[in-house]
C-alpha positions, -999 to 999 in steps of 0.1 A, spaced: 72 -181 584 80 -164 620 116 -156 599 95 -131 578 87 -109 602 118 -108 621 140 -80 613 172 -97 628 170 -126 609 160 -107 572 192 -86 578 210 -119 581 194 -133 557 204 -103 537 240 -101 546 242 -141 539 230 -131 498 252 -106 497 278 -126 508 272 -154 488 268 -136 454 297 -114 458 321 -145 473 310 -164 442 328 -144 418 357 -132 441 368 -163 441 372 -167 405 390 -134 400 419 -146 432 426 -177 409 420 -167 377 448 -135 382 474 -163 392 463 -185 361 473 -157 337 502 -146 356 517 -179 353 509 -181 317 524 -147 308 553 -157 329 557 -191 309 554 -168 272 584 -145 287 605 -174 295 602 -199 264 589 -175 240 564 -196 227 533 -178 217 506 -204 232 511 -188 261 505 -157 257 475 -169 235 459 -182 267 471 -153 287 449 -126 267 423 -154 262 417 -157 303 421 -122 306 393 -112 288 369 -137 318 388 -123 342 379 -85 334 341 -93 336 346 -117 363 363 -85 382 337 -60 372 305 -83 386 324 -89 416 326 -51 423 294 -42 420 281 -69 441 306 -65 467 294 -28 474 263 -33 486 283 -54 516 300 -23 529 268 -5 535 248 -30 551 271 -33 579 264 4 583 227 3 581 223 -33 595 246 -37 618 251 -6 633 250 -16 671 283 -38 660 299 -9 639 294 8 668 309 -14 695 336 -23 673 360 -2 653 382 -30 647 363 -51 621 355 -15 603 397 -6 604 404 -41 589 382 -38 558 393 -2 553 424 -14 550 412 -42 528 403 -12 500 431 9 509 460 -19 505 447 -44 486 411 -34 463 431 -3 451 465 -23 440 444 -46 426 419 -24 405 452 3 399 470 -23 381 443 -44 368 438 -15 340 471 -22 329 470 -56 327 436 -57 304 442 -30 285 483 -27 282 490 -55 260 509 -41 231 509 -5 250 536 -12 278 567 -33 276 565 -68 281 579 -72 316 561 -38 330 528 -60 320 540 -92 334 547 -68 365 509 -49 364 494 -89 364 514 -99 394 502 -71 413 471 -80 402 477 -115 420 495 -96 446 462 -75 452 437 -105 452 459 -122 476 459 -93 504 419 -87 499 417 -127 511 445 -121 541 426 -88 546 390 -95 544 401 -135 564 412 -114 594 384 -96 597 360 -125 599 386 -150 620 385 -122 644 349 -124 649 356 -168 650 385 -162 678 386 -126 692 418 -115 707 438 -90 718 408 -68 723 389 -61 753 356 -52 765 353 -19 780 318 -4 785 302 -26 758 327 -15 734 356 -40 719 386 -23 729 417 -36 711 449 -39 733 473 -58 706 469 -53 670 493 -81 663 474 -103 684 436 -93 671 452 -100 635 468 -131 643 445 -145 659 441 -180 663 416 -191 639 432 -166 610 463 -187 598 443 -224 587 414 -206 575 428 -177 556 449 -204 538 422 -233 533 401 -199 517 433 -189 495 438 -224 485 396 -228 479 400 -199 452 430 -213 434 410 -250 431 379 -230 422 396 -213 394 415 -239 380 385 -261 381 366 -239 359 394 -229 336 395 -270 330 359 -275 328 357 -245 301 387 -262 279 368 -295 287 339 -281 269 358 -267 241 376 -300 235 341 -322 235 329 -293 213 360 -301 189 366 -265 191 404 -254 196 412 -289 210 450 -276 210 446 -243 223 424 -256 249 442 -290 255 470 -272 269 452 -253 295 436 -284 304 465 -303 310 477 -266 327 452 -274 353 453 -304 361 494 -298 371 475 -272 396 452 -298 410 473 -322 417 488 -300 439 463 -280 457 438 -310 458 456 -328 484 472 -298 499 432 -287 507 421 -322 523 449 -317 546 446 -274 550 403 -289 553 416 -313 583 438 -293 599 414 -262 602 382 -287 613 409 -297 644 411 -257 649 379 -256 649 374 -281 674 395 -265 703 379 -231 693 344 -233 688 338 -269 704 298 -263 696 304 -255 664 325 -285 657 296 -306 678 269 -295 654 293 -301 621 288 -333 631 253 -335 645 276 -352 677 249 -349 708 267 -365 735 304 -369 747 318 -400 742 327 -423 772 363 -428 783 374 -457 764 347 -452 740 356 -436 705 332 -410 687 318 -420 655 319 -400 626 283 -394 610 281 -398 573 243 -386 573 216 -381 598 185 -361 604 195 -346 636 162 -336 661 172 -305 679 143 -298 697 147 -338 713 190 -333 709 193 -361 689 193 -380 653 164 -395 637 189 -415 622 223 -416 611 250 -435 589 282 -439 607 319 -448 608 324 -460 643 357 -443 662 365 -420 631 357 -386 645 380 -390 677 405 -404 655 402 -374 634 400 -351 660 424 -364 685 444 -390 662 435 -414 686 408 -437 685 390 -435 715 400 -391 719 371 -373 737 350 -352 715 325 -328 732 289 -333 725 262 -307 724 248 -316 751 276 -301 772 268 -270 761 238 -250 774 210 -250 745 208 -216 739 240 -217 726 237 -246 703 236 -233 665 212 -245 640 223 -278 639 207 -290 599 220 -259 586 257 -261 601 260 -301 593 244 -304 557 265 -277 541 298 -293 558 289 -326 544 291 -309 506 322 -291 511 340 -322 521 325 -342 494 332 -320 469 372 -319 484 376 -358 480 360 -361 447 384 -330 434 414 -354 447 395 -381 431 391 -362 400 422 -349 401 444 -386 404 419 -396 375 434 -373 352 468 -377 360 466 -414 354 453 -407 320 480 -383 317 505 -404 323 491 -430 296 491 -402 272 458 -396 268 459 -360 274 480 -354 241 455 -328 219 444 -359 192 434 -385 220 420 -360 249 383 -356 226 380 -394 234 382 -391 274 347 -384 270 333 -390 308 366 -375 321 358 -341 305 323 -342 314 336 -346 349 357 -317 346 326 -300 336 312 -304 369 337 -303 387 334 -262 384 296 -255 395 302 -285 423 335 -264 434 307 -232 438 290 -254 459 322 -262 480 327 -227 485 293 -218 493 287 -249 520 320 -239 535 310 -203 542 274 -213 556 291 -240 579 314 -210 588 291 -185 596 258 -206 606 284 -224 629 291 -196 652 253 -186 658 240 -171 685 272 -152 681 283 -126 660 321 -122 677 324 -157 696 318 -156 731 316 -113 729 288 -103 708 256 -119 704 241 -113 668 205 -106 681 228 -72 701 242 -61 670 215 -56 645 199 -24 637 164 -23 651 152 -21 616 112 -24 608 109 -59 591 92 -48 560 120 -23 552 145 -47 553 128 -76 539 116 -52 510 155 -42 507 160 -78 511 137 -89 477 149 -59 456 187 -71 463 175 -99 451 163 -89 423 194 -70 412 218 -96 415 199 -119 397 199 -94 367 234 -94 371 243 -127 374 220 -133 341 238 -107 331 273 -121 338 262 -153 322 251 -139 294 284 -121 283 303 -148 295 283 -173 274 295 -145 245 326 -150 250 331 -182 253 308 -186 222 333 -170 201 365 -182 216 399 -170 212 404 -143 190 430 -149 162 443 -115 167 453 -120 199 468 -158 198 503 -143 188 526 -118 204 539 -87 189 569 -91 171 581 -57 187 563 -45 216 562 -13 221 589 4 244 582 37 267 
């Protein structure tokens, strides 16, 4: 209850909604772009009009996927202003980075996206194809963009502190940082398995519905090729960036893991399936665990040292329950999506993805199904991990959080706290609702077959 009638945490607590709305549609519109592009591209090559079917199909989830995300990605931008003013103040850096975000990458995106919606049978062919890829071209720079900006505050460098301002010395270095390269790409590659995750769930449910079970078998079987790429290519982007993790933010790491104490020499750490960790007494209530697996994850060695909390003084130990929990359901949900992903291409390769036999995979299209809200929930765990994880600080080992909030009264922001609240929830009903429209009526039939002469300008 203390939480409601402290200012710093409601303006977290408000950034963290913000941030979770808006990231749960941006992710959609990164993977969905490349979806479409690669459809359109596969129409221009073999000519054959399924393609393109699906391409203006997709397009028309993308468009209101693109316009939600907007709107509730605004709000963002001013409550770093009116929040976090201290930190705008002390820091030009993070402010430059997401101006260029809008300048280099929102604009090319949103410039060209126009084109891409509305320019079928208006533009030639190839100019289209073009406007979608810098579409994808777009998305991709607002992930490098807006990842920069937030592995900065995970590693700062080449920036200095100079009267209690963050002076940068080396651009290069503050952008390539050390944390920016693993987590930019295991967030690039977490949109890409979100999208195509939904995209099969969605021709999942079209196929149990026995509606379009050809049109939607193909894009189906059009992502699964993607998942059986870019699910094991996450588990080892996932691995990689928690050994990052490790060397950077070693308390971070320790809570991840609810890992209290340092293992001895000789000793390996364990790795902790579940527990009910006990901060106020540093340790768990109880715990499941796979003896020597963290070190050997860590350190690929058996008996590798990994730093306990307990090395650490207390007061910078982050909330432990809130950091190891959401972990725990992002790397679920990456195994079961390689799980989910080998499934199907067994079945694929007994040929029971052809459109007549894929209605009877019954539990394997129900777990496609899930497989998109449970890849939300990936997304959403991996961000709170991120963020919670580097509590007390807002820029690691520069900038406390508690310095950078505006001294707000708590009832103003926890009344602009409810009424955001309230808005997004109108707009996410609203989101589902139009989706559910679309969906409901499917393909249009006057869009499943490209122009036999497209227009030339």
């Amino acid at each position: 209850m203390d939480a409601l009638f402290d200012s710093v945490m409601l303006s977290r607590l408000q950034l963290a909604a913000m941030a979770m709305v808006h990231i749960s549609f941006s992710v959609l519109t990164v993977g969905t772009a490349l979806f479409i592009a690669v459809m359109e591209g596969l129409w221009l090559k073999t000519k054959d009009p399924a393609w393109y079917g699906h391409a203006r199909f997709w397009s028309r989830l993308l468009l209101l996927n693109f316009g939600i995300g907007v709107v509730t990605g605004l709000p963002l931008e001013f409550a770093f202003g009116n929040n976090w003013a201290p930190f705008a103040a002390k820091s030009a850096f993070f402010g430059e980075i997401l101006g260029t975000e809008t300048l280099a990458a929102f604009m090319l995106e949103a410039g060209f996206l126009g084109v891409m919606v509305f320019g079928w049978n208006r533009v030639p062919p190839k100019l289209h194809f073009f406007s979608t890829c810098m579409v994808v071209l777009g998305s991709a720079l607002s992930v490098f963009w807006i990842m920069v900006a937030n592995s900065w505050m995970q590693s700062p460098a080449g920036v200095t502190l100079d009267g209690g301002r963050i002076i940068v010395t080396d651009f290069r270095e503050a952008i390539f940082n050390p944390d920016m390269v693993f987590s930019t790409a295991h967030m690039y590659v977490a949109c890409l398995q979100t999208s195509f995750l939904v995209v099969g769930g969605i021709s999942a449910w079209y196929v149990l519905k026995g509606r379009h079970t050809a049109f939607f078998a193909r894009s189906f079987q059009a992502a699964l090729i993607a998942s059986l790429v870019i699910a094991p290519l996450q588990v080892w982007i996932g691995d990689e960036n928690g050994r990052e993790v490790a060397n950077l933010q070693p308390t971070k790491l320790a809570a991840m893991e609810a890992h209290w104490e340092t293992n001895p020499e000789g000793q390996g750490a364990s790795w902790i399936i579940a527990a009910w960790p006990d901060e106020a007494n540093q340790r768990n209530l109880w715990a499941v665990e796979v003896p020597y697996a963290l070190s050997l994850l860590l350190t690929h060695s058996p008996t590798g040292e990994v730093k306990g909390l307990k090395d650490f003084p207390k007061d910078l130990h982050p909330p432990i329950l809130m950091t190891f929990y959401p972990f725990r359901v992002m790397v679920f949900a990456g195994f079961a999506f390689l799980g989910l992903a080998l499934w199907t291409g067994w079945r694929w390769k007994k040929g029971a993805l052809v459109a007549d036999r894929l209605p009877g995979e019954t539990w394997l299209l129900r777990a496609w199904m899930a497989a998109g809200p449970l890849a939300w929930a990936a997304v959403e765990g991996g961000w709170v991990t991120r963020e919670v994880g580097r509590q007390p600080w807002l820029v690691y080992g520069l900038v406390r959080t508690s310095e950078a909030a505006t001294p707000l009264p708590a009832g103003t922001v926890a009344a602009s706290l409810a009424g955001y609240l309230v808005v997004a929830g109108l707009l996410t009903a609203a989101f589902v609702a139009l989706t559910g429209r679309v969906l409901a009526r499917g393909p249009d039939p006057s869009t499943l077959e490209p122009p036999q002469a497209p227009a030339a300008h």
